[in-house]
Structure formats: C-alpha cells, structure tokens
One Martini backbone bead per residue (centre of mass of N, CA, C, O) as a GRO file, in nm:
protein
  300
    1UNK     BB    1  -1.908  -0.479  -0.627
    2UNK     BB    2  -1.790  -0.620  -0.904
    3UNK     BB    3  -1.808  -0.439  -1.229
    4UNK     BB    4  -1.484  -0.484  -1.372
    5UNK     BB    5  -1.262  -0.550  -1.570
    6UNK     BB    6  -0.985  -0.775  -1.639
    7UNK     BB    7  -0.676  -0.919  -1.680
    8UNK     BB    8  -0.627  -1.240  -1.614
    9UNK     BB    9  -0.334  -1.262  -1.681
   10UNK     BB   10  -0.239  -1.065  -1.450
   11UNK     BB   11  -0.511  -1.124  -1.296
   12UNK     BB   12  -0.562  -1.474  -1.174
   13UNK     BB   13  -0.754  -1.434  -0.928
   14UNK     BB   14  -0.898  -1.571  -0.695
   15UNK     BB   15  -1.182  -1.456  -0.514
   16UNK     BB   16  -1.179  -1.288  -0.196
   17UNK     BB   17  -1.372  -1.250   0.121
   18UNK     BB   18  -1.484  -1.014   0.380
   19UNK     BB   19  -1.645  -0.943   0.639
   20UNK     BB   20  -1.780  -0.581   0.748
   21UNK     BB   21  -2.006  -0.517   0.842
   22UNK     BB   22  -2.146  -0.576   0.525
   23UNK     BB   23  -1.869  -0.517   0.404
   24UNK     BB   24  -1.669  -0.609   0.096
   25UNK     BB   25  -1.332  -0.722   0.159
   26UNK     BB   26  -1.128  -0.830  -0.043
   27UNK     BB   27  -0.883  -1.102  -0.156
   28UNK     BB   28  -0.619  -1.242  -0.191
   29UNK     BB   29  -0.548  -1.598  -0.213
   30UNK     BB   30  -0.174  -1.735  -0.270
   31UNK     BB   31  -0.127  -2.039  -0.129
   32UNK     BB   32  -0.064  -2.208   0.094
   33UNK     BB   33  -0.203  -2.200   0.394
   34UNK     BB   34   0.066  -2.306   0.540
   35UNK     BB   35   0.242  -2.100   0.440
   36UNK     BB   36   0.437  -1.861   0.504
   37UNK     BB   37   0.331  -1.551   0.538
   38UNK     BB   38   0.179  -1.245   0.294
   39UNK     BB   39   0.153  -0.912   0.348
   40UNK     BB   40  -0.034  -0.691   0.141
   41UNK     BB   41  -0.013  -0.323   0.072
   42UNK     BB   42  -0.185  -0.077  -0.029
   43UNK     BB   43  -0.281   0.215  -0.220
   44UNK     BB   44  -0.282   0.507  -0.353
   45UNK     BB   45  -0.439   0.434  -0.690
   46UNK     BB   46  -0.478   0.144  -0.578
   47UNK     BB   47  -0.423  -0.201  -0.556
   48UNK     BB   48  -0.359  -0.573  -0.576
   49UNK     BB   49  -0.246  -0.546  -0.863
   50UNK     BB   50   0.049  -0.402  -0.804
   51UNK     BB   51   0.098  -0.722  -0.663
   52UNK     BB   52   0.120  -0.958  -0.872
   53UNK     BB   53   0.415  -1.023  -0.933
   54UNK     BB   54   0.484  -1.098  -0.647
   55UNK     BB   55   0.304  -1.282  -0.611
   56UNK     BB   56   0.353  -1.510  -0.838
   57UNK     BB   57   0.659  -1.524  -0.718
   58UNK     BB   58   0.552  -1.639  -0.392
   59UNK     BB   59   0.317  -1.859  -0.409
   60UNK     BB   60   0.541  -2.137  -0.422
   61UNK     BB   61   0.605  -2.067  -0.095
   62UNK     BB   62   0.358  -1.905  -0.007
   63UNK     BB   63   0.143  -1.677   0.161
   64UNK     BB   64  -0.056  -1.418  -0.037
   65UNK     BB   65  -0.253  -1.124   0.116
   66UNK     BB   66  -0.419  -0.942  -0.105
   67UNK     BB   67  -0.584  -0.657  -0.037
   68UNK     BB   68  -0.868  -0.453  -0.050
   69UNK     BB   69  -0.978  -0.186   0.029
   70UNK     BB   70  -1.238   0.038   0.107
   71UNK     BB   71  -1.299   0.172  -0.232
   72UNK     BB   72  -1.080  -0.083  -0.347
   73UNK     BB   73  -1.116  -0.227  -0.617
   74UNK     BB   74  -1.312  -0.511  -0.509
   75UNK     BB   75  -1.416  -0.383  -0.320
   76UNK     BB   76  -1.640  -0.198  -0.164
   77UNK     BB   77  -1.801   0.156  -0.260
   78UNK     BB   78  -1.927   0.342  -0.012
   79UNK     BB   79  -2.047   0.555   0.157
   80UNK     BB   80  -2.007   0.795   0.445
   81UNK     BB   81  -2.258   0.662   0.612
   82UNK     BB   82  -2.073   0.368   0.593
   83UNK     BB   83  -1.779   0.474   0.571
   84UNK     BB   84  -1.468   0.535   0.757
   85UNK     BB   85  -1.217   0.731   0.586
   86UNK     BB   86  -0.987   0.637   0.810
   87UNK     BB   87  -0.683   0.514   0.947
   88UNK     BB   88  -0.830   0.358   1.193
   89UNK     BB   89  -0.995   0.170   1.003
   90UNK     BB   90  -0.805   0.061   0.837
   91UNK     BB   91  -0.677  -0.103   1.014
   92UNK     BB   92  -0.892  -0.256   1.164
   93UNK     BB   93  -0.933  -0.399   0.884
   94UNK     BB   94  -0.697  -0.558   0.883
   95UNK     BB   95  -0.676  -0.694   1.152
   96UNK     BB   96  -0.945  -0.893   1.095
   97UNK     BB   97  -0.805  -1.014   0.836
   98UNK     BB   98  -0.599  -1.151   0.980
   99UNK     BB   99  -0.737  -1.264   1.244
  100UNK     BB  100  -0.937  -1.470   1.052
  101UNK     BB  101  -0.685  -1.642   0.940
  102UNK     BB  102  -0.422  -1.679   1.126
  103UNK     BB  103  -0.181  -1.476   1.132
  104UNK     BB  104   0.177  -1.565   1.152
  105UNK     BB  105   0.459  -1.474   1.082
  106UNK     BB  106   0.485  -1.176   0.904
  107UNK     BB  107   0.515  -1.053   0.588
  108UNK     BB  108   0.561  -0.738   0.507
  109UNK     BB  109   0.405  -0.544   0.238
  110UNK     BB  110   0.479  -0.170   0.179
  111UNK     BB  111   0.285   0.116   0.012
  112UNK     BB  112   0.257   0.420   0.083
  113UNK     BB  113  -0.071   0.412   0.256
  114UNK     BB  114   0.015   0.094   0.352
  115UNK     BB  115   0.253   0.194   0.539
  116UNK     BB  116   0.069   0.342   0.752
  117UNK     BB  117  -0.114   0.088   0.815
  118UNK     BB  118   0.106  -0.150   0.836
  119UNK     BB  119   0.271  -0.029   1.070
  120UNK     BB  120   0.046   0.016   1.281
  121UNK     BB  121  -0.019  -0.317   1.305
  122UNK     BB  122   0.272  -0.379   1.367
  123UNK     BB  123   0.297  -0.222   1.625
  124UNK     BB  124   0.026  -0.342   1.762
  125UNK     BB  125   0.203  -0.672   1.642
  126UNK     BB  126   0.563  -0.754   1.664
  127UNK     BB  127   0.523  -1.046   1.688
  128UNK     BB  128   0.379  -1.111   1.425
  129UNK     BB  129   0.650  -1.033   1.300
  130UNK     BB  130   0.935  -1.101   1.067
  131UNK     BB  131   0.907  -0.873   0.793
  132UNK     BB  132   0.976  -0.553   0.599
  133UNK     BB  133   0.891  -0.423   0.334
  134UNK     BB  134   0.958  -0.126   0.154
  135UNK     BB  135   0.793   0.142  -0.034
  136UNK     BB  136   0.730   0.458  -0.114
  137UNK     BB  137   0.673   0.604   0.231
  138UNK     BB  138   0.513   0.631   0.551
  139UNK     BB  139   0.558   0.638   0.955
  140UNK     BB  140   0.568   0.951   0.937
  141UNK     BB  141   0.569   1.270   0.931
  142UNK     BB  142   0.627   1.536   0.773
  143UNK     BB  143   0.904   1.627   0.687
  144UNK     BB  144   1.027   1.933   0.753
  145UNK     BB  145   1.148   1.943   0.427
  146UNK     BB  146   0.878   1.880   0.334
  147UNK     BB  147   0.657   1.945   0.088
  148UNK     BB  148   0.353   1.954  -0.052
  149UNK     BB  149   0.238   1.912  -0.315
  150UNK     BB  150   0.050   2.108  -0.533
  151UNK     BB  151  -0.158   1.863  -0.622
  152UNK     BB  152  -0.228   1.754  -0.327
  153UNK     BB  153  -0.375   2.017  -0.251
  154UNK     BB  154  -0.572   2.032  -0.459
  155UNK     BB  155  -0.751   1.797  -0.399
  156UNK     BB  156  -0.847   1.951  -0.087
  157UNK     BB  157  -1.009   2.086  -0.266
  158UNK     BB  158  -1.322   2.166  -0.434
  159UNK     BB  159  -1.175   2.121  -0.722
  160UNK     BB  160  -1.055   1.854  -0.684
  161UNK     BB  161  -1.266   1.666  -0.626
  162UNK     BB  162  -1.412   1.696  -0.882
  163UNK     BB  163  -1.145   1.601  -1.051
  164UNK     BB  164  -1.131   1.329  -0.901
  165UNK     BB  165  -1.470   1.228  -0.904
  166UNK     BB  166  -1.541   1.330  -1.245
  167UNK     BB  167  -1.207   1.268  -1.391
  168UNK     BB  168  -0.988   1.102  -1.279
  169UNK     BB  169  -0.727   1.283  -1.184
  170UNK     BB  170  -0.540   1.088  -1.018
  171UNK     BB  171  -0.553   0.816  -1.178
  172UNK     BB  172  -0.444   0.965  -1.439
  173UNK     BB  173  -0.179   1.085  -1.327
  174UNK     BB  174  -0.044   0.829  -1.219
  175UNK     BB  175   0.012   0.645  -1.459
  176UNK     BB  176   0.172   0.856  -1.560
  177UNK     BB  177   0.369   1.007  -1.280
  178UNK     BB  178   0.430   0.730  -1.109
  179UNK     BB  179   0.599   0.651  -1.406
  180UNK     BB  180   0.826   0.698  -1.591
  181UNK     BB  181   0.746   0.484  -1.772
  182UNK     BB  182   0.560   0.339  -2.005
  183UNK     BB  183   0.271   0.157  -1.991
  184UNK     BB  184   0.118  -0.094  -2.019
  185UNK     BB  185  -0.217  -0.079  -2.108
  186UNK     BB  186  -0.304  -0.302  -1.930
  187UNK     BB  187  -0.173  -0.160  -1.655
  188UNK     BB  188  -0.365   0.090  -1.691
  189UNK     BB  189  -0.625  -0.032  -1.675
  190UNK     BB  190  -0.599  -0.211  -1.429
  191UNK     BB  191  -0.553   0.045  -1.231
  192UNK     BB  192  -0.818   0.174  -1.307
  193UNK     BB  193  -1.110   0.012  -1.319
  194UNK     BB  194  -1.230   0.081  -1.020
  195UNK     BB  195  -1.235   0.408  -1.088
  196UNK     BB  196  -1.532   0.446  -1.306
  197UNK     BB  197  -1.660   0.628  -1.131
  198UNK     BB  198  -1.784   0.864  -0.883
  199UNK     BB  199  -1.828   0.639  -0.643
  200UNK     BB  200  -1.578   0.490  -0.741
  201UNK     BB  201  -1.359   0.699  -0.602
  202UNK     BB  202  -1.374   0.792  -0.309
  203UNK     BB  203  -1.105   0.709  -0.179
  204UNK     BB  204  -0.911   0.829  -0.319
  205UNK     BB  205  -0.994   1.106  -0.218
  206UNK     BB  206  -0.986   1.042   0.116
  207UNK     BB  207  -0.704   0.984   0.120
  208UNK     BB  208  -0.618   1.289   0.038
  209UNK     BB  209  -0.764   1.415   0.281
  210UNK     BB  210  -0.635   1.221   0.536
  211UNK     BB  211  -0.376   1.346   0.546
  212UNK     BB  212  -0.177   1.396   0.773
  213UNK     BB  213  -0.003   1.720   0.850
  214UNK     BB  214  -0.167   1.785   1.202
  215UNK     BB  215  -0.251   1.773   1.495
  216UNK     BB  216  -0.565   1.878   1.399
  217UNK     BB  217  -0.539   1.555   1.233
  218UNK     BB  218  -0.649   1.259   1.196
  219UNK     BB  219  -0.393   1.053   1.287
  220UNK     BB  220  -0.160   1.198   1.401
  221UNK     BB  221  -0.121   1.059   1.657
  222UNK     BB  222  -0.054   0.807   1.514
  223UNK     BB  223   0.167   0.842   1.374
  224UNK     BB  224   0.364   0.945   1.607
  225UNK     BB  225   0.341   0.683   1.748
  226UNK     BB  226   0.487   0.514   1.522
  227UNK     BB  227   0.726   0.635   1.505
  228UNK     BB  228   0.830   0.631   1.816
  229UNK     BB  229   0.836   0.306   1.765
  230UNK     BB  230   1.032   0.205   1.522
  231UNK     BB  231   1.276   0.114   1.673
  232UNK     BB  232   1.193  -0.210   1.757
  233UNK     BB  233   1.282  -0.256   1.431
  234UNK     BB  234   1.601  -0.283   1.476
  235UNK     BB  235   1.571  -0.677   1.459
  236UNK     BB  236   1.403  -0.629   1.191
  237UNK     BB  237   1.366  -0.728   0.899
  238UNK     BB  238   1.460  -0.429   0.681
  239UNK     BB  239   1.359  -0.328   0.364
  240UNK     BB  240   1.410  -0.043   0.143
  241UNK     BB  241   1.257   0.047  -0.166
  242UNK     BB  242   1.396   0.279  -0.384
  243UNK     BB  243   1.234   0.579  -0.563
  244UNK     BB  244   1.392   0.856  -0.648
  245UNK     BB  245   1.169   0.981  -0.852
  246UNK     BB  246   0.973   1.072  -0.661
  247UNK     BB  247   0.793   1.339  -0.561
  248UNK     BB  248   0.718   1.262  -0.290
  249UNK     BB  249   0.872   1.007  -0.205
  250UNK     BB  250   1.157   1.122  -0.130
  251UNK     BB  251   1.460   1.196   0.015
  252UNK     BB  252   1.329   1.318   0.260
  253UNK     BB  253   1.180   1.013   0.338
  254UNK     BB  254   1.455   0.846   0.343
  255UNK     BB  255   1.598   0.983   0.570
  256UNK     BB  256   1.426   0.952   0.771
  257UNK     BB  257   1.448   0.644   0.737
  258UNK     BB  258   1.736   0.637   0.838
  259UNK     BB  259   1.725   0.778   1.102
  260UNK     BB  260   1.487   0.619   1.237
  261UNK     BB  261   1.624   0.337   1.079
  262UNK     BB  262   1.939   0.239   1.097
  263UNK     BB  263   1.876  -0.092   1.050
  264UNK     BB  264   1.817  -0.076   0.745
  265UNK     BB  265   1.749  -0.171   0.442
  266UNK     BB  266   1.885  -0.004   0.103
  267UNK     BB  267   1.734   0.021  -0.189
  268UNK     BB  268   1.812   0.195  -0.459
  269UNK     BB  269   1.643   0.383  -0.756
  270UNK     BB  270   1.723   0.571  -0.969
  271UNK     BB  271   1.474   0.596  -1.204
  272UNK     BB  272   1.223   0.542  -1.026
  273UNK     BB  273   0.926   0.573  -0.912
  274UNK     BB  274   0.642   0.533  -0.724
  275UNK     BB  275   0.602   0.298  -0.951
  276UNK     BB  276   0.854   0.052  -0.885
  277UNK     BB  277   0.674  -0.207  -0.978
  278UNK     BB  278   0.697  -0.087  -1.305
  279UNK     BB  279   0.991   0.016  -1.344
  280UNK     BB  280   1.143  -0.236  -1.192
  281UNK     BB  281   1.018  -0.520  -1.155
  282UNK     BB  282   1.254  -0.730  -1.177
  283UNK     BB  283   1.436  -0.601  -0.935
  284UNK     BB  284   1.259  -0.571  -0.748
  285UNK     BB  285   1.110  -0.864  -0.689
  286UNK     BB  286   1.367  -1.010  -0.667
  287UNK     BB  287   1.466  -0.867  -0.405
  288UNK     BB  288   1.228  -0.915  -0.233
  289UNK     BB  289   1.219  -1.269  -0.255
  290UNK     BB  290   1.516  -1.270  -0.151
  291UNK     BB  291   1.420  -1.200   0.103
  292UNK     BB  292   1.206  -1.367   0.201
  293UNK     BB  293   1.328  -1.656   0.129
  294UNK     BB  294   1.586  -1.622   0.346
  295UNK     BB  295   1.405  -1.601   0.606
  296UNK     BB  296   1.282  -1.886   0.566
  297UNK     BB  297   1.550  -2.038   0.548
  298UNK     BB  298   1.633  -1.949   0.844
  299UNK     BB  299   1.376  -2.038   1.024
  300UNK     BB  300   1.361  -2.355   0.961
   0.00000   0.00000   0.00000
C-alpha cells in the first residue's frame, strides 16, 4: 500500500480505501458527504495529486472523490497475475467505487487516461451525470490525422518498457515535456513519487501499452462504442479546457471533439501543454470551479 513520502502542505487530505475483491484502490474524499459530488480521473503518469488544486477548490461547496487507479499514487501496485490493467477493468472498478458511495448527478472531472475511463462509465450511466469538463482527452479512437508520438510507439517496444520500469522514463519525461513552464521540485517530486521502483511502475507501462489504436486492440471496440454514443451528452452542460501545447492531444484530437460534440464549451490554453493544471493552474482551475458551481447554482 502507501510506501512513499508526499508533501501534505501540497496534498493534505486523508487517505480512504475501498476494497477490490483484495486489492486497496485509495482515494481522497473531501467535503460534505451530502454535498453535489466531483468526480475526478486522473490519468497516466499522474495520480489524484494533479487535482489537489482543484479539490481544494471545491470542497468547501462539493463533495469531491479522486481515486487513485489500481498500480498509480496511493493504492495496491499488484503484478499482472493479481489484476488485469485493461480499459475494461479500470471502468469496472470505478463503477463499484462510484456505486459503493451511492454517487448520483455527478460532475466529472476527467484528463488524458481518465477521459477514456470517466467517459465510458459517464457513457454507461448518463443518468448519473450533471456535467463534464474535459482536459486533454479522447474518448474516441485516434483520429485519422493524428499520427502517434515516436515516443509513445518507444514505450511499447521491449526497450521502451525496460526504460519506463527500470528508469522510470516515461514519468521523468512526463513532468519535463508534459509542462511547458518548469515545475516547482516539491511539484515534480509529488508526481514522481508513487512510481519509485520496477514494481511500482507496472501501471505506467501497462497504460501506455493498452491504449487501443486498432480494431484488434483490447478495448478498441469499447472505445468506438463511447464515441458512438457522444451524441447523448449533446444537452449535458460540457466544458472542454484544452492546452495547445499538448503533444499528444492536440488539435488534431480537439477538433475531434468539435466535430463530434459541437454543443461542447471550449475554451483553449494557448501556452498550457498536456499538464494544463500546472501551466496554468489559476486559469484553469477558476474556469472548471465556476463552471462546477454555477451548474449547482442552477440546479438547486
């Protein structure tokens, strides 16, 4: 379970568990119980620490619940015999643990990896949703005009793997090139931190090599289904805060989702990279806080 130091000034909240047929999937819970619930995913190679800013934000008005996956931040990093790190498994264990609080008209909160999972359960349960805000994301397959990073294909070689879990390069290149400006060190130590040896690396790898990129990749056909059905969120309040800068999701994939979601808010980061909660923390973190509470505001 938790084995490693973090800076409680930056993520000050206690640790709650939930239980995983054996497996402890940690997450924060912070605000009234009975307060609207935020849902937050994060993705890879983050935890709930990249939504600190934004949890403290909301829980003075929500309730606000950043899981960490299974294998990332605070919870078990079991090995391939112990559980199975695929896009299905991930929906599956946020499902029971949305289920298990008794979650309902619920704000998600989703960047990167957690757009993928967060839409998918969002997809599965639309009941369930108030609104959405987006950070760069998809949950649709790779657009034809996007080409994946030589870096990403990297990772997926038997090279690539031996450095993403012997020397943790894909989360030491993340807080480098996933940030334009440079972080504060307790900023760069508190992203690193979970992901400190072989072992505790697994979920890294296993993110950057389970993403679908054809029909007969695992998940593929689950991706297509989410997209299919984006329509549905056509009258639920969708925000889209995107950083230009992003490598990975960049225009090609916010284009995307205009197309396929053109009843969506955006609002674009012209500097901000892929970790745009940290280029541009006080921007973002305002926009997504005042969309969050004006919908409460709405609604009560």
């Amino acid at each position: 379970m938790v084995s490693f130091h973090v800076d409680t000034e930056l993520y000050p909240f206690a640790p709650h568990f939930f239980d995983l047929d054996g497996l402890a999937m940690h997450y924060a819970d912070e605000g009234e119980a009975d307060a609207p619930p935020v849902l937050f995913v994060h993705g890879n190679p983050t935890w709930s620490f990249y939504y600190r800013n934004l949890i403290q934000a909301l829980s003075p008005t929500h309730r606000c619940i950043a899981p960490d996956h299974i294998g990332c931040g605070k919870s078990d990093k079991p090995g391939d015999d112990a559980y199975a790190y695929r896009l299905e498994r991930r929906v599956d264990d946020l499902t029971r643990l949305v289920d298990s609080l008794g979650l309902e008209q619920v704000s998600l909160v989703a960047h990167d990896w957690g757009g993928m999972i967060g839409m998918t359960w969002a997809h599965r349960h639309p009941d369930r949703v108030a609104r959405i805000a987006l950070m760069n994301t998809a949950a649709f397959p790779l657009p034809a005009s996007k080409r994946l990073p030589s870096s990403l294909w990297l990772t997926r070689t038997p090279l690539g793997a031996f450095l993403v879990r012997g020397f943790n390069a894909f989360g030491r290149g993340a807080v480098r090139f996933a940030a334009r400006r440079p972080l504060d060190p307790r900023v760069r130590d508190g992203l690193l931190a979970p992901y400190d040896s072989w072992q505790n690396r697994i979920a890294v790898l296993r993110f950057v090599q389970d993403i679908p990129l054809s029909a007969k990749d695992p998940g593929y056909d689950l991706l297509e289904e989410v997209a299919a059905a984006l329509p549905q969120f056509a009258d639920t309040p969708f925000l889209i805060c995107w950083g230009d800068k992003d490598f990975v999701f960049d225009r090609h994939f916010l284009a995307e989702w205009e197309r396929r979601l053109p009843s969506a808010e955006v609002v674009r980061f012209p500097e901000a990279g892929h970790y745009l909660l940290e280029d541009e923390k006080q921007k973002v973190v305002a926009r997504i806080v005042d969309f969050i509470r004006n919908d409460a505001e709405e609604t009560a």
